[in-house]
SEZADREN-92507 format. One record per residue (C-alpha): z, y, x; residue number from 1. Coordinates in Angstrom, 2 decimals. Each point is the difference from the previous one (the first is absolute). Layout:
<atoms>
+---------+---------+---------+------+
!      up !   north !    east ! resi !
+---------+---------+---------+------+
!       Z !       Y !       X !  NUM !
...
+---------+---------+---------+------+
</atoms>
This chain:
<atoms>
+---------+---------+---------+------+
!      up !   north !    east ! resi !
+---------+---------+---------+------+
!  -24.82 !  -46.71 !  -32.60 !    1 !
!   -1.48 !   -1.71 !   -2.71 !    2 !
!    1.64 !    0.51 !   -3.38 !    3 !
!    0.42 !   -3.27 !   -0.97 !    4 !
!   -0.75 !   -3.40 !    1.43 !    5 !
!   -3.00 !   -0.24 !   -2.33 !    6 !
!   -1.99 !    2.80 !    1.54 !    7 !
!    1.86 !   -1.27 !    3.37 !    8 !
!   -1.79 !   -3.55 !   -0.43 !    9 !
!   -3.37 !    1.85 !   -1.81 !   10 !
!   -0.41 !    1.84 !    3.74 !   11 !
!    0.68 !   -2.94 !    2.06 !   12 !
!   -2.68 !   -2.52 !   -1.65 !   13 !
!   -2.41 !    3.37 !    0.35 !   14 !
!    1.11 !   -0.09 !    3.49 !   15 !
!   -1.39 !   -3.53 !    0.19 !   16 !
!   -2.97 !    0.15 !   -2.08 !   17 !
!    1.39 !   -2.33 !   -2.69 !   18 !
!   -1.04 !    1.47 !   -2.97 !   19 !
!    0.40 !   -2.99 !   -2.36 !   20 !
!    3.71 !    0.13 !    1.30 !   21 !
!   -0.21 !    3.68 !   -0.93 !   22 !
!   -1.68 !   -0.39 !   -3.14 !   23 !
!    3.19 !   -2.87 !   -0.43 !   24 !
!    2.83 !    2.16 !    0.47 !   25 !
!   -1.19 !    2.74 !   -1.95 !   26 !
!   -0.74 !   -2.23 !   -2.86 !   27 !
!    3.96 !   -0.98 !    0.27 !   28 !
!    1.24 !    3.82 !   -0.17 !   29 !
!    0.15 !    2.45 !   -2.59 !   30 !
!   -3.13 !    1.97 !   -0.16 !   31 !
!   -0.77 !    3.39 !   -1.87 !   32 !
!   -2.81 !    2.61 !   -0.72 !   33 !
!    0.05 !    3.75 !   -1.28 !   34 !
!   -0.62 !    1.11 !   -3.22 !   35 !
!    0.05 !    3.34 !   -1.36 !   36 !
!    3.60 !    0.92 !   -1.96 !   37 !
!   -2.14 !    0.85 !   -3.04 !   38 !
!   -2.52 !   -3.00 !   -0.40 !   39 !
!    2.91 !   -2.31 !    0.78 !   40 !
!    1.68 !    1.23 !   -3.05 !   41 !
!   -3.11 !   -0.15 !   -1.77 !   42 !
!   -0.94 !   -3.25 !    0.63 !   43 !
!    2.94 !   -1.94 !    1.52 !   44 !
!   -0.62 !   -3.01 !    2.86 !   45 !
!   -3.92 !    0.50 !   -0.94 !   46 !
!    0.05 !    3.69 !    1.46 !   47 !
!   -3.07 !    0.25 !    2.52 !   48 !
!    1.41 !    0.07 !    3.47 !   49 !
!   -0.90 !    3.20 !    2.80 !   50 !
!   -2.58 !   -1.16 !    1.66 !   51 !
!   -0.66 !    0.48 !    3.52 !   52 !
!   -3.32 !    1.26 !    1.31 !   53 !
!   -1.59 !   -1.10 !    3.23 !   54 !
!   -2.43 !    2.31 !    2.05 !   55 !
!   -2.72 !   -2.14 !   -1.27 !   56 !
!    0.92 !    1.13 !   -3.75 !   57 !
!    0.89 !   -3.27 !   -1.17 !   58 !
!    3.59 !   -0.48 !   -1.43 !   59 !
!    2.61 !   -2.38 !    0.37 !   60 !
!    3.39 !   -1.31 !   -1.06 !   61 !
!    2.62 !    1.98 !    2.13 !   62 !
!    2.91 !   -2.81 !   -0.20 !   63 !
!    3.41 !    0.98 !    1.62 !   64 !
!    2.93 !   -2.83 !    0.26 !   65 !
!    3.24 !    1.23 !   -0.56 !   66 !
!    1.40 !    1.49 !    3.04 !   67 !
!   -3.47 !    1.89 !    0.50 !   68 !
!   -0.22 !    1.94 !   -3.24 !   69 !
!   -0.70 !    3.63 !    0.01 !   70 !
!    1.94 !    3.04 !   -0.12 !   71 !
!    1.16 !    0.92 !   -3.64 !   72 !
!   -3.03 !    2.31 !   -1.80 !   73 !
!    0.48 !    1.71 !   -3.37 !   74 !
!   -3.57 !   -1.89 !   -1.01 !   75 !
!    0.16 !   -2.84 !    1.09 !   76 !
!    2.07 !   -3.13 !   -0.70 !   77 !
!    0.52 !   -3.71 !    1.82 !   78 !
!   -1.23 !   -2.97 !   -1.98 !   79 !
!    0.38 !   -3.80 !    1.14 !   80 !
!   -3.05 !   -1.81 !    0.12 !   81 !
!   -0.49 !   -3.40 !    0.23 !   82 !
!   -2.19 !   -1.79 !    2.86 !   83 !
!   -2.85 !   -0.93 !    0.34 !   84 !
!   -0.60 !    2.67 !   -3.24 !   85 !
!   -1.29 !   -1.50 !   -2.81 !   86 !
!   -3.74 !    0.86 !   -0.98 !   87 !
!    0.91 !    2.27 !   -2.71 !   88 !
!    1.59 !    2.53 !    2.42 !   89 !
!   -3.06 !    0.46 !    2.11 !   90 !
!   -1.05 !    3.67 !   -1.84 !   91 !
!   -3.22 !    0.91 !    0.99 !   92 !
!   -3.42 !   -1.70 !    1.40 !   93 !
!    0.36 !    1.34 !    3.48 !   94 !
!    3.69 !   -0.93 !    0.37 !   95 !
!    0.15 !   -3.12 !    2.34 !   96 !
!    2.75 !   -0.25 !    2.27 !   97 !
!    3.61 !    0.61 !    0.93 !   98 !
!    1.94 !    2.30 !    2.18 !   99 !
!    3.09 !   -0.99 !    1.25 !  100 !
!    3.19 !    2.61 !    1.02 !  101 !
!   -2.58 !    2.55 !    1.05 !  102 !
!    0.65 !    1.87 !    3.21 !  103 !
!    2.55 !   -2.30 !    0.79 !  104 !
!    0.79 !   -2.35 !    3.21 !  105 !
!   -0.60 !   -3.05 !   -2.59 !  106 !
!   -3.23 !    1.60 !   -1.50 !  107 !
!   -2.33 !   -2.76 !   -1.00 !  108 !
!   -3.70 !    0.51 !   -1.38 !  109 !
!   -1.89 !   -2.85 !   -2.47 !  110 !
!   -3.40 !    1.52 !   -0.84 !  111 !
!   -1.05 !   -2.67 !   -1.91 !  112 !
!    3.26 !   -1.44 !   -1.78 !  113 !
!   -1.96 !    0.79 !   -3.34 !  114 !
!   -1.87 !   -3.38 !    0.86 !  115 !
!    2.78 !   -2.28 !    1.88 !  116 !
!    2.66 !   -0.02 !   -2.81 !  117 !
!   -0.74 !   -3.98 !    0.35 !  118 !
!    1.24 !    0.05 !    3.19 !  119 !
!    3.02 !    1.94 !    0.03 !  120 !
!    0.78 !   -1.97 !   -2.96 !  121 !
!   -0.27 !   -3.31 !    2.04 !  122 !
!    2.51 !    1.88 !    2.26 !  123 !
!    2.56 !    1.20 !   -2.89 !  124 !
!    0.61 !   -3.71 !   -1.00 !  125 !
!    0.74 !   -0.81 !    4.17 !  126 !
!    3.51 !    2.63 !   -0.30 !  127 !
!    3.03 !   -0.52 !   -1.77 !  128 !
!    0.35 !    2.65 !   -2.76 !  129 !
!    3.57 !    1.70 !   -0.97 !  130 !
!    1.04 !   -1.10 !   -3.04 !  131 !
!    1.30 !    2.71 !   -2.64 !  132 !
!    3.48 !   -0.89 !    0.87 !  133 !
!   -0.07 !   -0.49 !    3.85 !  134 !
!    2.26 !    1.88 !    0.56 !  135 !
!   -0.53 !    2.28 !    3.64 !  136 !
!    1.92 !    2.52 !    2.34 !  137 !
!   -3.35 !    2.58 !    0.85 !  138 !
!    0.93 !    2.58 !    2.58 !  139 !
!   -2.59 !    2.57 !    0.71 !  140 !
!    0.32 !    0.58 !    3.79 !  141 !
!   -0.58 !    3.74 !   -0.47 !  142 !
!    2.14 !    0.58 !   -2.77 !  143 !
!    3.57 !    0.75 !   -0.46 !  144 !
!    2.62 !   -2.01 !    2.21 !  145 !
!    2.73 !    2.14 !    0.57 !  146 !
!    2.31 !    2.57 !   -1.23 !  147 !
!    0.80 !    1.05 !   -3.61 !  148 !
!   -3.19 !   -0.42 !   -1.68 !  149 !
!   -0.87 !   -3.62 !    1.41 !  150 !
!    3.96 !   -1.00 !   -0.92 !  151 !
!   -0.65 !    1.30 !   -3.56 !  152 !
!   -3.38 !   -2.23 !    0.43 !  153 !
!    1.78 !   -2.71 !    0.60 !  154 !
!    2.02 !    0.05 !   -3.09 !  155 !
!   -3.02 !   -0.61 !   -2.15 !  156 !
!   -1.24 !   -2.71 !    1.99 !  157 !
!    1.27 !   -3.17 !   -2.00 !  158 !
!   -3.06 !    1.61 !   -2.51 !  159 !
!   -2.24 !    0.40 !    3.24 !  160 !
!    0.07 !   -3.74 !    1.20 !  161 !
!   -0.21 !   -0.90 !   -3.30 !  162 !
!   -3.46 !    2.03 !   -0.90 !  163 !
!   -1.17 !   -1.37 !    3.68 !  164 !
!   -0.61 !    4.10 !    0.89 !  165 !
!    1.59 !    2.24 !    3.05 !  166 !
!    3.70 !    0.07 !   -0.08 !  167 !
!   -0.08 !    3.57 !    2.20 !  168 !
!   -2.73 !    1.62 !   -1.70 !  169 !
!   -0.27 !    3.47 !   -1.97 !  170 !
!   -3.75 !   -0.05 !   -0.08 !  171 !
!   -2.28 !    1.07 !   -2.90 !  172 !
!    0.26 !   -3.94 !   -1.42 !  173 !
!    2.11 !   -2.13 !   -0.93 !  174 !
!   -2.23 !   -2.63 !   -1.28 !  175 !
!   -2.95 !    2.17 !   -0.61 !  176 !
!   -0.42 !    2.71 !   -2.63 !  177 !
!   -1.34 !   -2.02 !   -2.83 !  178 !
!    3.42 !   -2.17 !    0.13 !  179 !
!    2.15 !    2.70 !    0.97 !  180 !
!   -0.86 !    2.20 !   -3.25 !  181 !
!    0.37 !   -3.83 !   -2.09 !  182 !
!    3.15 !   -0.76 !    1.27 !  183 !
!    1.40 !    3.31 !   -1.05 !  184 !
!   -1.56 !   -0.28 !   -3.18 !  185 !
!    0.52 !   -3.43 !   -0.71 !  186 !
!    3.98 !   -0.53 !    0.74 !  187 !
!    1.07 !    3.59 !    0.14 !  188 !
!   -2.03 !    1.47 !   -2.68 !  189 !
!   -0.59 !    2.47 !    2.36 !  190 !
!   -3.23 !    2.07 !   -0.24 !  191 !
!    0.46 !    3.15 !    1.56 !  192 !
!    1.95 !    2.22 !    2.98 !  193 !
!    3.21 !    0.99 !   -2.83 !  194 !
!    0.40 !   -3.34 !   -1.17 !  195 !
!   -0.27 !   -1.19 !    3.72 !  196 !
!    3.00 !    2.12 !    1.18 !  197 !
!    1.90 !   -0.89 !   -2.82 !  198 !
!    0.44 !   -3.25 !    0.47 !  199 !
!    0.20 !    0.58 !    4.16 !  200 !
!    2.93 !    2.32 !   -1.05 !  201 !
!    1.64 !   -2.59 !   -2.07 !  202 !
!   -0.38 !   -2.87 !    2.36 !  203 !
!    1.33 !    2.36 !    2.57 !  204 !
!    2.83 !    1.12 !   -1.61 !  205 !
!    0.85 !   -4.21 !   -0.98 !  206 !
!   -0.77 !    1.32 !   -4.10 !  207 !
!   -2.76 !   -2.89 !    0.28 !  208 !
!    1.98 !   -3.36 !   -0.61 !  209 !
!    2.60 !   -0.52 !   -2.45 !  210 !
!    3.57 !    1.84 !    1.15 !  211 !
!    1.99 !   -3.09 !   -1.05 !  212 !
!   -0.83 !   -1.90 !    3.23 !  213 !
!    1.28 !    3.19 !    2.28 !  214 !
!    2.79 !    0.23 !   -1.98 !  215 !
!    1.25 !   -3.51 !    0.47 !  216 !
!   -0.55 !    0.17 !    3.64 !  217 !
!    1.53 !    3.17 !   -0.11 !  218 !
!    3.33 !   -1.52 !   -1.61 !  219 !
!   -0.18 !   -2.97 !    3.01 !  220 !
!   -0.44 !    2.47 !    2.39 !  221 !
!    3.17 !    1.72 !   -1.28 !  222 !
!    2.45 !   -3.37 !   -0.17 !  223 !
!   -1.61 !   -0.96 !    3.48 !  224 !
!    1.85 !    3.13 !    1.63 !  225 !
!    2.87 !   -1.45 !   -1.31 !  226 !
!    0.33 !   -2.76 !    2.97 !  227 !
!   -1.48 !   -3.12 !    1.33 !  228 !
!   -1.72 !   -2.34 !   -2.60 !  229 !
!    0.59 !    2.42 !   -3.24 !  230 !
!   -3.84 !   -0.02 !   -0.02 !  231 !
!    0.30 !   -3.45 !   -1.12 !  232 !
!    1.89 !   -0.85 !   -2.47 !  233 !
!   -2.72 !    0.64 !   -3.32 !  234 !
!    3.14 !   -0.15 !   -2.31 !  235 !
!    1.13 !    3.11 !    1.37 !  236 !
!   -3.50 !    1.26 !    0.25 !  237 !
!   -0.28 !   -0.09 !   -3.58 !  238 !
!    3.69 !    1.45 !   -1.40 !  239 !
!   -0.19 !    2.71 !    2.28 !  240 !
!   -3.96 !    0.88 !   -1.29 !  241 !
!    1.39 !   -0.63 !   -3.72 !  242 !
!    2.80 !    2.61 !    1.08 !  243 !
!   -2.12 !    2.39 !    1.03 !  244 !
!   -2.65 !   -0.22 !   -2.87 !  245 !
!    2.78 !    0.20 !   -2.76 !  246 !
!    1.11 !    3.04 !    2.18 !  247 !
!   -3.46 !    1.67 !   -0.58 !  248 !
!    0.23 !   -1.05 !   -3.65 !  249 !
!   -2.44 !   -2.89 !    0.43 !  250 !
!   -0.36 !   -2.40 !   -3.13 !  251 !
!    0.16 !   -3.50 !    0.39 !  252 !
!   -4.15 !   -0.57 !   -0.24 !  253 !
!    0.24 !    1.98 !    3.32 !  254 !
!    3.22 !   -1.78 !    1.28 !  255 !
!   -2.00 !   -3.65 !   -0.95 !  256 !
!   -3.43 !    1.08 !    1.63 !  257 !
!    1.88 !    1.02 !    3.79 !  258 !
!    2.25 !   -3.50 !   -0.36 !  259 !
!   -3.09 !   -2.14 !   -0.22 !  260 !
!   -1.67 !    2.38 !    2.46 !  261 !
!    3.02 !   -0.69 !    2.33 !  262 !
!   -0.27 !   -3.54 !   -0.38 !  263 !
!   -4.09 !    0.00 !    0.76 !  264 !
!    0.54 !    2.32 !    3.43 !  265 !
!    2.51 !   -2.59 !    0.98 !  266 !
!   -2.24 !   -2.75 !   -0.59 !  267 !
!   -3.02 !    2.01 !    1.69 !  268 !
!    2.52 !    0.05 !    2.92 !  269 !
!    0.80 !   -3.73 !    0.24 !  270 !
!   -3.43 !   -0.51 !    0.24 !  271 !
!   -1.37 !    2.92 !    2.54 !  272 !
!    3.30 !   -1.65 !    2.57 !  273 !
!   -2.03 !   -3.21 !   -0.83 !  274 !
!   -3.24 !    1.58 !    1.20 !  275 !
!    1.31 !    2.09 !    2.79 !  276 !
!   -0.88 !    3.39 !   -1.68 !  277 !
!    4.33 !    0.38 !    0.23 !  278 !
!    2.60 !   -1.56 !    2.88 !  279 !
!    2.57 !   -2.58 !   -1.16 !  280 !
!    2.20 !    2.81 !   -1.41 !  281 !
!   -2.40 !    2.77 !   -0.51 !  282 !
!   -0.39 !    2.16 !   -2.95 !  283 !
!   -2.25 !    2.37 !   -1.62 !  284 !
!    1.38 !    3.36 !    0.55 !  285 !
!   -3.07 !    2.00 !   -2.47 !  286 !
!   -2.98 !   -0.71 !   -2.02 !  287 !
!   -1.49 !    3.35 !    1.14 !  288 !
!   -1.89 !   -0.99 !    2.36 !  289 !
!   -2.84 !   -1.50 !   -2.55 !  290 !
!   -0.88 !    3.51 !   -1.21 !  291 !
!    0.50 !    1.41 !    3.25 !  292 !
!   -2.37 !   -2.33 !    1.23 !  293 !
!   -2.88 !    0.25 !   -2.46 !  294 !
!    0.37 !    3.81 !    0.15 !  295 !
!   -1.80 !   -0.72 !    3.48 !  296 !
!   -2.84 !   -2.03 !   -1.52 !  297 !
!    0.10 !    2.67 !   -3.23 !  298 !
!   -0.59 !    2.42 !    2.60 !  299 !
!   -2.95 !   -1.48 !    1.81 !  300 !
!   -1.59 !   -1.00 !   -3.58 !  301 !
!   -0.30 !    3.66 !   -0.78 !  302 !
!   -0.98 !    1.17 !    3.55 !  303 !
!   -3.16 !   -3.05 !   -1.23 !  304 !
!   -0.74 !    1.11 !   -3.13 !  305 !
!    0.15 !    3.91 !    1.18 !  306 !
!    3.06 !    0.93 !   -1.85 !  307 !
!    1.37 !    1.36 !    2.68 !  308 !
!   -0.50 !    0.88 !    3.68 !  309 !
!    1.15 !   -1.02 !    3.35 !  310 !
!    2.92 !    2.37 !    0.48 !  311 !
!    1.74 !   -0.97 !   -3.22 !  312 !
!   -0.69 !   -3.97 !    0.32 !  313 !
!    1.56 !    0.42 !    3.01 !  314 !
!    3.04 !    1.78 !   -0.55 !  315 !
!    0.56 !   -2.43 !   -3.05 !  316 !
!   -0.43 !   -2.62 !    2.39 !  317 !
!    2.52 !    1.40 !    2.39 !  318 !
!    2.18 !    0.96 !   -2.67 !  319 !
!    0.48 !   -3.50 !   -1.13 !  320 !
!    1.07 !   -1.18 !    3.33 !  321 !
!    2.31 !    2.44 !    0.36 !  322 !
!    1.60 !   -1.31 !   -3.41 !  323 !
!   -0.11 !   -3.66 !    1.27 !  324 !
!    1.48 !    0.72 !    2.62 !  325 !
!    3.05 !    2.06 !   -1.95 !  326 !
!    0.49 !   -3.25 !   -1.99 !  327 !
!   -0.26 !   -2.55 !    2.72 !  328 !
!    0.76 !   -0.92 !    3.85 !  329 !
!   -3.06 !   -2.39 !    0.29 !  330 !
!   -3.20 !   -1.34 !   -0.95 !  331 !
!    1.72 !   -3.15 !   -0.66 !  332 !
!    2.40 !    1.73 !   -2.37 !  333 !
!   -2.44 !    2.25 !   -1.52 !  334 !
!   -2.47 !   -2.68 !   -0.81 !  335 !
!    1.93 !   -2.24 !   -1.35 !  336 !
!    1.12 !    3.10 !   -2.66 !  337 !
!   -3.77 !    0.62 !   -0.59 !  338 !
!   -0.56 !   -3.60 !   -0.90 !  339 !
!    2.80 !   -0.21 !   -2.51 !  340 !
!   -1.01 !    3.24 !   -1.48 !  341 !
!   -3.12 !   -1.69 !   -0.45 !  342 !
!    0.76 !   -3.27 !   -1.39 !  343 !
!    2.95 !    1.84 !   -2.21 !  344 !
!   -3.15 !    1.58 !   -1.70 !  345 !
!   -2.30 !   -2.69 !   -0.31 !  346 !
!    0.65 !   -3.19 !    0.92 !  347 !
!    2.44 !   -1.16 !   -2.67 !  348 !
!    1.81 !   -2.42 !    2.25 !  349 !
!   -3.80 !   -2.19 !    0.22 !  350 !
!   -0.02 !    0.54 !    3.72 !  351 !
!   -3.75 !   -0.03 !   -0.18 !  352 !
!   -2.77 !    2.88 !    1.04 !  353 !
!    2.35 !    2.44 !    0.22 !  354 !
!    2.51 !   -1.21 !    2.06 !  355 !
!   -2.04 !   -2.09 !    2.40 !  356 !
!   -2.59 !    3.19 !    0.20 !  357 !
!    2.74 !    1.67 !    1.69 !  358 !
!    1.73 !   -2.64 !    1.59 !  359 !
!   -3.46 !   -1.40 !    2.21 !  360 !
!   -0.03 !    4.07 !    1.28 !  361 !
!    4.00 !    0.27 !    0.99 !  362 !
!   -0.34 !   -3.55 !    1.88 !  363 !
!   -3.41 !    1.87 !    2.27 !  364 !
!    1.47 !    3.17 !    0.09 !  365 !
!    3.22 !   -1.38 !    1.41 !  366 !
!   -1.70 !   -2.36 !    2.61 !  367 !
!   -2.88 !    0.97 !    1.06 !  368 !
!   -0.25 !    1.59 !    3.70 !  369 !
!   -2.06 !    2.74 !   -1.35 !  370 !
!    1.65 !    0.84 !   -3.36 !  371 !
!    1.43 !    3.39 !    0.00 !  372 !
!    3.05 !   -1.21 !   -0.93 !  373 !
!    0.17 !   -1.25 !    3.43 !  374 !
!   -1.12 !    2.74 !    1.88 !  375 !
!    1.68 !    3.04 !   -2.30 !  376 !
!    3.96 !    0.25 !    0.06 !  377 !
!    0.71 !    0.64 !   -4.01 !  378 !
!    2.27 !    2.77 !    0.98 !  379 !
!   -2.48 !    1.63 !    2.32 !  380 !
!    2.50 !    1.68 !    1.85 !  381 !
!    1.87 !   -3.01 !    1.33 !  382 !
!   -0.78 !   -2.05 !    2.74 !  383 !
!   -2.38 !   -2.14 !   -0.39 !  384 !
!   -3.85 !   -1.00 !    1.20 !  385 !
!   -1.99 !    2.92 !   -1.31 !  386 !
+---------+---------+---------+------+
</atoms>
């Protein structure tokens, strides 16, 4: 089985000889070389790739799309690469051509792509190229689809559509190592394995976001045990969160701050029922479900940037599922939790990038055929298509 419809479609025009519709679809997909861990850090996206060395002597660009990249090495890292490669990454007089998934059904071999970047340019403007915020449900054929760790998967997928990579995927990549180790760096501040399970530990344990959210949902939660409708009524909402915030010894900065909170999550709400993330009458039952889902994505980030390895990603991974699924009965439920959790945090009522970012993922995740939230009951356990 091929991984993934790319390499699917890369065999079947080798199958019929049509390499420009090859050369096509490859030039649509993600593609990546090898560097090794240490020059990459050295030298960033300019790192000299691995080449690979024919009998003749002569060496070539191994490239590797997505679902064909190799088994995780201590030395050696993924890198994308864009096609055709720009002159400046041809290292090397006797380097001409390119080698594509080696020793793979969709292995392809251009000896002289060195001299017919013309071409294959002609070809890149004849596909449509994903924009940065095409948003895409990815499933790697050969990767997770069910049981535990492809449910806990599937609660970090509204970040996986979004980034356009493999939903059911605990690989050695995310995006590739260069942006793994950035995105860390760059809105985590994290830069090595103890600040890395820090924050996974916090966003497991829900320390990530602000409490005041959980709280107020907390409170609702509370009156909605009450009977029918309680839930409802944000008049209520708020004496009985004032009540129990003067009971704690709360001042009345802290009293203000969940009021106004309580009036934005019912606002939020009005508008998810207006966008189908919530039935006529549905509520929000936890904001959880935001950290619980970026622990997955945390968790694959570090596996990227080598912060970790594949045993602990993975019971992260599985561990957040199993805390998603403590906090709510369906995907339905739990996503629209994750997306208030993150709008709560930074949207600021402008329903822009962050609420549509998340919104675009539930609506394909919740549709289409092949989502795993189709095809993987949220409780696991119940009945369900599995």
């Amino acid at each position: 089985m091929p991984p993934t419809a790319v390499e699917h479609a890369l065999t079947e025009a080798k199958w019929r000889g049509d390499w420009d519709g090859y050369i096509r679809v490859l030039l649509q997909a993600d593609t990546f070389v090898y560097v090794f861990k240490e020059r990459a850090h050295a030298k960033g996206r300019a790192a000299p790739w691995l080449p690979f060395r024919t009998s003749d002597g002569r060496e070539h660009i191994a490239v590797h799309t997505r679902g064909e990249l190799l088994a995780r090495r201590p030395d050696l890292v993924a890198q994308q690469i864009s096609l055709p490669v720009p002159p400046y990454e041809w290292w090397g007089e006797e380097t001409a051509g390119l080698l594509i998934n080696p020793g793979t059904p969709s292995e392809a071999y251009f000896p002289d792509a060195r001299n017919t970047r013309r071409h294959w340019k002609a070809l890149k403007k004849q596909v449509p190229q994903r924009g940065h915020d095409d948003d895409a449900l990815i499933t790697k054929n050969t990767g997770s689809l069910h049981g535990p760790l492809a449910h806990g998967l599937a609660c970090g997928s509204h970040l996986a559509v979004h980034n356009q990579v493999f939903w059911n995927d605990l690989g050695d990549v995310y995006n590739d190592y260069h942006q793994d180790v950035e995105s860390l760096r760059e809105s985590w501040g994290v830069t090595d394995r103890a600040n890395w399970l820090q924050q996974l530990t916090h966003l497991l344990n829900g320390q990530n976001s602000p409490p005041q959210p959980e709280f107020a949902l907390m409170v609702r939660r509370a009156i909605a045990r009450s009977g029918p409708g309680a839930h409802s009524d944000p008049q209520l909402w708020r004496q009985v969160a004032t009540d129990r915030l003067r009971e704690r010894g709360a001042g009345q900065e802290d009293i203000a701050e969940v009021q106004s909170l309580i009036g934005q999550i019912v606002r939020y709400e009005a508008r998810f029922r207006a966008d189908g993330l919530l039935p006529p009458d549905g509520y929000v039952t936890s904001a959880l479900g935001y950290d619980y889902g970026r622990a997955v994505n945390f968790a694959r980030w570090g596996l990227g940037a080598r912060f970790t390895e594949e045993p602990e990603a993975a019971q992260a991974v599985t561990t957040a599922g199993e805390l998603c699924r403590e906090r709510y009965t369906s995907w339905e439920e739990f996503s629209a939790g994750y997306i208030l959790g993150r709008v709560l945090r930074f949207d600021e009522e402008a329903f822009g990038h962050a609420y549509g970012s998340a919104l675009s993922p539930h609506r394909i995740l919740t549709t289409d055929p092949g989502s795993p939230w189709r095809n993987i009951t949220f409780g696991l356990h119940a009945p369900g298509t599995l």
